[in-house]
C-alpha positions in Angstrom: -82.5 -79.4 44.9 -81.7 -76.4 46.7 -85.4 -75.5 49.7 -86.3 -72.2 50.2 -85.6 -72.7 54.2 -82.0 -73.9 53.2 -81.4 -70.6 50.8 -83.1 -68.4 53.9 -80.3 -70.2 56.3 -77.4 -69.2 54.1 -78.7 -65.9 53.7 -78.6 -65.4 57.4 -75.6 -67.0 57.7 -74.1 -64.2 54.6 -75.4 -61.1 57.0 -72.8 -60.0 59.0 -70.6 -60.2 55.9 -72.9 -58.0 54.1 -73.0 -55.7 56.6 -69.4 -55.1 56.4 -68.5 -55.3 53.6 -71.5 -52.6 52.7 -69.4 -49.8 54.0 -67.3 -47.8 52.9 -64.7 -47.0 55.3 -64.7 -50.9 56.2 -63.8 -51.5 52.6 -60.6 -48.7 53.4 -59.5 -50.5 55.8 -59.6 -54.1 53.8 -57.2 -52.2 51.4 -55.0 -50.9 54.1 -54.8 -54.3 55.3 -54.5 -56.0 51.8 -51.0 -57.8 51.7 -50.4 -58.0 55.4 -51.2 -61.7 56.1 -50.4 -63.2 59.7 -47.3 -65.1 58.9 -45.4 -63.2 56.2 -45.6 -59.8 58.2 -47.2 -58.3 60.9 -50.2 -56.5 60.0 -50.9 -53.2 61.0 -52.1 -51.8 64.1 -54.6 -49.0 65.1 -52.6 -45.9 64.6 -51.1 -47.2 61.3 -54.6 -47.7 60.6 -55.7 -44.1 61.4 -52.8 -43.1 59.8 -53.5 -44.7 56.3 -57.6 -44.3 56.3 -57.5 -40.6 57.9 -60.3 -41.8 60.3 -59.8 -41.3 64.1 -58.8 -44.4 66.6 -62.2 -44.6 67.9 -63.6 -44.6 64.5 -61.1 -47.2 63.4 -61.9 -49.7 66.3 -65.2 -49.6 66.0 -65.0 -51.0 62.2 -62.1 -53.3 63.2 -64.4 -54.5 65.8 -67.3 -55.4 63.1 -64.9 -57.1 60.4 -63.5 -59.1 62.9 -66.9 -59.8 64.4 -67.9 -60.8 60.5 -64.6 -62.9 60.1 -62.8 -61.0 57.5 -59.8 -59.4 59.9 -58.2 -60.9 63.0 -55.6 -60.2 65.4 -52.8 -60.9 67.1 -51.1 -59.5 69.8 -47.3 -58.4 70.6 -46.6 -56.2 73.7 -49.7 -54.1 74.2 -50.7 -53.9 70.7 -53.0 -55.2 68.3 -51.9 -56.1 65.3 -55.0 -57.0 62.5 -54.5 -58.5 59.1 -57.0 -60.4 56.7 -58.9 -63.5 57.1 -60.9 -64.3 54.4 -60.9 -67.8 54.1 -63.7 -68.8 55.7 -65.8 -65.7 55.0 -65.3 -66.5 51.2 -66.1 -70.3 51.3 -69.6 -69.6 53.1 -70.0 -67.1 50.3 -69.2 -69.4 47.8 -72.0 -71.9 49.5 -74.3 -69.3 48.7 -74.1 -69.0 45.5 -73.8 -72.4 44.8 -77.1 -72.4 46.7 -78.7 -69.5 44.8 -77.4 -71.1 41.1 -79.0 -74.7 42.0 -82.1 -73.1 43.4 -82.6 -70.8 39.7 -81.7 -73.6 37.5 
């Protein structure tokens, strides 16, 4: 049975998630990134960012910096650019504890 201290933990562990993914303009660039995984192409960097969300390159690093930070995006570099792309993995298994953790803890 699921303690109230170990739902509080995964909770806390679920924050940063929830935090980006609770904005808007994070969620753009998720779709902008959508399809672009690490090995099969080569993600996209700042200004095709800007270019596809319309939001400035300050604007646009300062999100990337908070999914990354979360663990949905990541990056990797070639010459003097960034290139980000999705990483989800993770971020969705400690999800998937959660509500593992929530459905014992109701039943």
């Amino acid at each position: 049975m699921t303690s109230t201290e170990e739902l509080k933990q995964a909770f806390r562990q679920c924050m940063p998630l929830f935090i980006a993914l609770g904005d808007e303009t994070r969620l753009t660039i998720i779709e902008a990134l959508t399809g672009h995984k690490p090995f099969d192409s080569h993600g996209l960097n700042v200004n095709q960012l800007t270019e596809r969300t319309h939001l400035s390159r300050p604007a646009v690093s300062h999100h990337l910096k908070i999914l990354k930070d979360a663990g949905l995006v990541n990056a990797r570099r070639e010459g003097t650019a960034n290139y980000y792309y999705l990483t989800i993995a993770d971020s969705t298994r400690i999800l998937m504890h959660l509500g593992f953790l929530l459905e014992e803890y109701l039943i």
